[in-house]
N, C-alpha and C positions, 0 to 999 in steps of 0.2 A: 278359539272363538274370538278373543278378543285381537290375535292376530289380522284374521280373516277380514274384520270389521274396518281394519284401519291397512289392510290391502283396498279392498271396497274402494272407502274414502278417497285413499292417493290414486287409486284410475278413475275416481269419478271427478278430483280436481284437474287430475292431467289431461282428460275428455273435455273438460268445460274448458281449461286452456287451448289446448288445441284447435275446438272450435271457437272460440273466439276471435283467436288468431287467422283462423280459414276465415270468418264472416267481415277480419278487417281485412285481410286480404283480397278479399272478394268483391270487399266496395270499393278499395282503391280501386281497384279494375276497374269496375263498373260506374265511377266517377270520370275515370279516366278514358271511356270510351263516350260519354255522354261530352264529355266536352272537345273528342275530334269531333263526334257526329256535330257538332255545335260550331264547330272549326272551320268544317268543312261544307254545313251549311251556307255557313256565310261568303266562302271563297267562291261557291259557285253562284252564289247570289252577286257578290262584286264584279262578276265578270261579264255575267246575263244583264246586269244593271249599265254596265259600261260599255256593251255593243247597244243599248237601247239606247241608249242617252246618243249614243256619235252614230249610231247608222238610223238616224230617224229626224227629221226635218223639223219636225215638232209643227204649231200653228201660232206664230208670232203676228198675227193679223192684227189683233189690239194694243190696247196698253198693258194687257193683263195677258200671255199666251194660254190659249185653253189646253194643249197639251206641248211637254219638257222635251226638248230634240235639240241639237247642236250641229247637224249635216248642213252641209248646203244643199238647199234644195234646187239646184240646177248639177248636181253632180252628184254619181252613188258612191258607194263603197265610204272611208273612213277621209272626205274631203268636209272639211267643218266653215261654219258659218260666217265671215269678220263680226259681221254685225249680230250676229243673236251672242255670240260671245263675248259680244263689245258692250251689250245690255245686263250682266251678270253681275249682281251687284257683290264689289269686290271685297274678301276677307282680309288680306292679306295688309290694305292701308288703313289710318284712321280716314273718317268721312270726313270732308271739307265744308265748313259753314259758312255763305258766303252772305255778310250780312246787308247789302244793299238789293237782291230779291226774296232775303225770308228764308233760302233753299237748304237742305245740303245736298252733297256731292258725292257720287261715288267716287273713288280716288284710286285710279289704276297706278301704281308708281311701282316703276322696272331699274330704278338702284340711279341712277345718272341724274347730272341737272339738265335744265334745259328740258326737259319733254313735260309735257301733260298729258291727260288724260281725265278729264273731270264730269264726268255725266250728270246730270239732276237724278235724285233718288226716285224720283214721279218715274222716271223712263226707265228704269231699271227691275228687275226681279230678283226678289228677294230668295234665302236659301228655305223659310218654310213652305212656300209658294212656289218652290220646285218639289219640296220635299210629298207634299198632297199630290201635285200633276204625278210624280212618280210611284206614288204610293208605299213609302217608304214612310209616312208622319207616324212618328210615335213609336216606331219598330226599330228604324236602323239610323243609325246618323253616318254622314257622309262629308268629304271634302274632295272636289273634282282642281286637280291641277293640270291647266295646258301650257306649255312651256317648247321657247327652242328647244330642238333637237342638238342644235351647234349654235355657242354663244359669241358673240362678232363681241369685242369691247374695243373701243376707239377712247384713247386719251393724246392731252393734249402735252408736249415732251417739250416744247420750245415756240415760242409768240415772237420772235423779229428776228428771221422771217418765220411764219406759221410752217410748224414742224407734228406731224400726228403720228401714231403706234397704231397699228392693229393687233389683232392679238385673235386667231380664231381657235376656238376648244370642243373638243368631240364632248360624248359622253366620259369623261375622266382624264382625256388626255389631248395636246394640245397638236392642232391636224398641220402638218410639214403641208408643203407644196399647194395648198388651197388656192383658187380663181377666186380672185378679188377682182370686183368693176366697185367705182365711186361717183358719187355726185356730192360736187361742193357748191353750194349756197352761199353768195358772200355778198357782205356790203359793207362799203364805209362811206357814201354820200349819196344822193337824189341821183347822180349822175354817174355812179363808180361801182363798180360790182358787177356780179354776175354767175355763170351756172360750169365750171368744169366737171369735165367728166376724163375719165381714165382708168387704165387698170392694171393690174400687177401681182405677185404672187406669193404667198409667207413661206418662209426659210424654215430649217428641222427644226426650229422650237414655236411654231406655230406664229410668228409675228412677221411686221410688214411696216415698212417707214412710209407716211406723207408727204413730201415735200413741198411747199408751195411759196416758191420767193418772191411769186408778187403780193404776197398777203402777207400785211403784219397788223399783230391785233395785240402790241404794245399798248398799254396806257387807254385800253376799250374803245380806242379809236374805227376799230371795226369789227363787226358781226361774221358768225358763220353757222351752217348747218350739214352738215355733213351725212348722206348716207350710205352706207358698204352694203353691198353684196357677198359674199361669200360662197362657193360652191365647191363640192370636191366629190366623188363617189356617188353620182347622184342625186346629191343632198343641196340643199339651198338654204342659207340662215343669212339673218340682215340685221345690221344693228346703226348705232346714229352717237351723233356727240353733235350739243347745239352750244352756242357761248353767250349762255342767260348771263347779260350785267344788271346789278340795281344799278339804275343811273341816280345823280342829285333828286331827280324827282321819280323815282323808284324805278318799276319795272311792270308789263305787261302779264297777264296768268289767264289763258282762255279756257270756259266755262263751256259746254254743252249744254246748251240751256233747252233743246227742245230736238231731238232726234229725229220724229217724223219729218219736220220740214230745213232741219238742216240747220237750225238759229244756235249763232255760236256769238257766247256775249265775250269781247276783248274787255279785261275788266283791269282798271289801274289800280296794281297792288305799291304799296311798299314793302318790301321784303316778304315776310312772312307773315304780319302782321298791319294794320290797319296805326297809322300813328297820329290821326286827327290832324291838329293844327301843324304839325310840323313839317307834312309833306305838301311842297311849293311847287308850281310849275305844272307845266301837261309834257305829257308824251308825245309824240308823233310817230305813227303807225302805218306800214304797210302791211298788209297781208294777200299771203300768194296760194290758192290752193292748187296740188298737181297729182293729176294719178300717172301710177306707176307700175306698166303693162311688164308681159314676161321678159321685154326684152329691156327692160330696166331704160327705156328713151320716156322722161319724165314727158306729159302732157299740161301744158297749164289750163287751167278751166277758170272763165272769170267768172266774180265774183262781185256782190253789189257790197258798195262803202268798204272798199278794196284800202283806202286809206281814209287818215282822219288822226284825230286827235283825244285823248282823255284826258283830265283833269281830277287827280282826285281833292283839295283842297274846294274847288268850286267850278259848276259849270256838268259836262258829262264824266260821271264818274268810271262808264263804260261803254262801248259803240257796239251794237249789236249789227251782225255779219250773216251771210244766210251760204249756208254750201249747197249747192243746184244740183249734187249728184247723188246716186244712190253707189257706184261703185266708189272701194277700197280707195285712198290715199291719204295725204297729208297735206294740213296745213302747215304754213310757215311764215311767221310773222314778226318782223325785223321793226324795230323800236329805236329813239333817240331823243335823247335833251341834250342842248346844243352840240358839242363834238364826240359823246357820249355815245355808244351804238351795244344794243343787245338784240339778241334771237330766242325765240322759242319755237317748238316744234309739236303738233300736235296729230296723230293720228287719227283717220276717219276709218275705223273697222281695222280689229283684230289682226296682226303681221304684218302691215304693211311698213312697221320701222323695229318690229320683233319684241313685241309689247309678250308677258304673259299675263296669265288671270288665276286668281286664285277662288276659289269658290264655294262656299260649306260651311260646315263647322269644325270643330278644334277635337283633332285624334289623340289628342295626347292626354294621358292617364286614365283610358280605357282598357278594359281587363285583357280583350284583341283585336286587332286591327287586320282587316283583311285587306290586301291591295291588290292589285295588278295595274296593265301598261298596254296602249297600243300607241304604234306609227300612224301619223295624220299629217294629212295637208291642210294648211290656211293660209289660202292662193296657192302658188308655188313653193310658199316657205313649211319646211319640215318641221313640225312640232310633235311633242310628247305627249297624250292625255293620261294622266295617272288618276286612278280614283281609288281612293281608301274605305271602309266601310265597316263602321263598326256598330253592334247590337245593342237595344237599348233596353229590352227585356231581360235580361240579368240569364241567372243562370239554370239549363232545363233542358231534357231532350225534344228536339227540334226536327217537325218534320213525320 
């Protein structure tokens, strides 16, 4: 009897173990299938989100777009916008406060000196303000990266005579044999300077020598702006090197101060910062805008208060400049206090000197991160759109 009782007992423990064992077993499973379903939600939500976003023109008619699209709306398929992606207010830099309008600035910066990129926050949209047009607020957070497909980088190897590297890089690896075309931009007086053009090809490790022995830009005695082409397999990537000097009485840093109509304030910085009483003198200023059609033959377009002068100690602190066009280019604006000569270079709409944008919010230390990838064009030049996407409802079967 008392045998039988304490048989009983040990299959009734080894039943309640074993099912215990089965019911944890059975949730991991079923934990583990709740969060592909949850996985895999969101991978097909990232990808249906990211053909919406690039195959749809959106309505940028105001200051505010009533609906989120990034196409070009004069071309189908995955051809994207300069300018509505020129309007995305960027994650990737701090914002710029410029404090003789009150403003700040988005701040597009692509790793080099010499370029700008500065928009007023007013002309810009912001990432919750895409996040509602897309209906994604509150649900999923995201960050959309458009970026070269092929990265052009130009540095400067030797100043007397002016000596440049090209350097062009696929995705991972650096492309042998590439069609290089250039345009150099140069100055060193009212009367001296000028626009070469030429072209040439990088060697198996993907580089390419400049030579130019009538330019020497020893002791900042002269400016330059330089931009590549690059082409190989189809593909087109474009990249620039400009030679920003602080002069004795600083240096130039242009503002977008108003997109619709084109108003671009030349604003006299000292370096990086504002130094009051200690910065003396004016600048004197050219500025040249050029668009830059498929076949890379720059077009100049004039431009009103083309020159001039700032002053930041006293007098104009900055010259406001008006661009006349609605198509893709670049300005470029060559600065001097007395023998002293600097350049900077600014973009009018997305590629045209191989700018990227970064756009969204911050994926990192999220529980998953969905991503995917398409090929686009902005103009000619081949770029990546990568969008990431990740959940903001926690965790739960979905769908």
């Amino acid at each position: 009897m008392v045998s039988s009782t304490i048989d009983h007992m040990v299959a009734t423990v080894v039943f309640l173990g074993a099912l215990l064992l089965f019911v944890g077993l059975f949730n991991q499973t079923i934990q583990t299938a709740i969060l592909y379903q949850r996985h895999r939600h969101l991978a097909t939500k990232c990808s249906d989100l990211l053909d919406n976003v690039l195959l749809n023109p959106g309505n940028w008619s105001g200051s505010i777009p009533t609906s989120f699209g990034l196409q070009d709306p004069e071309f189908q398929q995955y051809r994207l916008s300069p300018f509505s992606l020129m309007r995305l207010l960027s994650s990737a830099g701090d914002k710029v406060y410029y404090n003789r309008t009150g403003e700040w600035y988005s701040n597009v910066s692509w790793g080099l000196s010499g370029g700008y990129m500065l928009l007023s926050e007013s002309e810009c949209v912001d990432y919750s303000t895409a996040a509602k047009l897309l209906g994604v607020n509150g649900t999923c957070g995201f960050q959309l990266t458009i970026s070269p497909t092929l990265t052009v980088n130009v540095r400067e190897v030797q100043t007397k005579p002016l000596m440049l590297e090209v350097q062009v890089m696929g995705p991972g690896l650096a492309l042998s044999g590439a069609n290089l075309n250039y345009l150099m931009f140069w100055t060193s007086g009212p009367t001296k300077g000028g626009c070469i053009s030429d072209n040439t090809t990088t060697d198996s490790l993907g580089l390419a020598s400049l030579n130019f022995p009538a330019i020497d830009v020893d002791k900042n005695q002269t400016a330059y702006t330089i931009i590549v082409r690059a082409h190989t397999s189809g593909l087109y990537g474009i990249g620039y090197a400009s030679r920003e000097t602080t002069t004795k009485a600083g240096n130039i840093i242009p503002f977008i101060e108003n997109y619709a109509n084109g108003t671009i304030l030349l604003a006299h910085k000292w370096g990086k910062n504002d130094p009051g009483e200690e910065c003396q003198g004016a600048l004197h200023f050219n500025a040249t805008f050029y668009l830059l059609p498929d076949n890379f033959a720059p077009i100049k377009v004039d431009i009103l208060n083309s020159t001039g002068l700032v002053n930041y100690g006293q007098g104009q602190t900055y010259q406001e400049i008006q661009i006349p066009t609605s198509n893709p280019g670049f300005l470029v604006v060559a600065y001097r206090k007395g023998n002293e000569y600097g350049m900077v270079v600014m973009p009018w709409g997305i590629g045209t000197i191989g700018v990227s944008v970064v756009f969204g919010g911050n994926p990192s230390g999220n529980e998953w991160v969905a991503t995917d990838m398409r090929q686009v064009l902005v103009g000619d030049v081949a770029y990546q759109a990568n969008l990431a996407l990740w959940s903001l409802e926690g965790y739960g079967v979905i769908g």
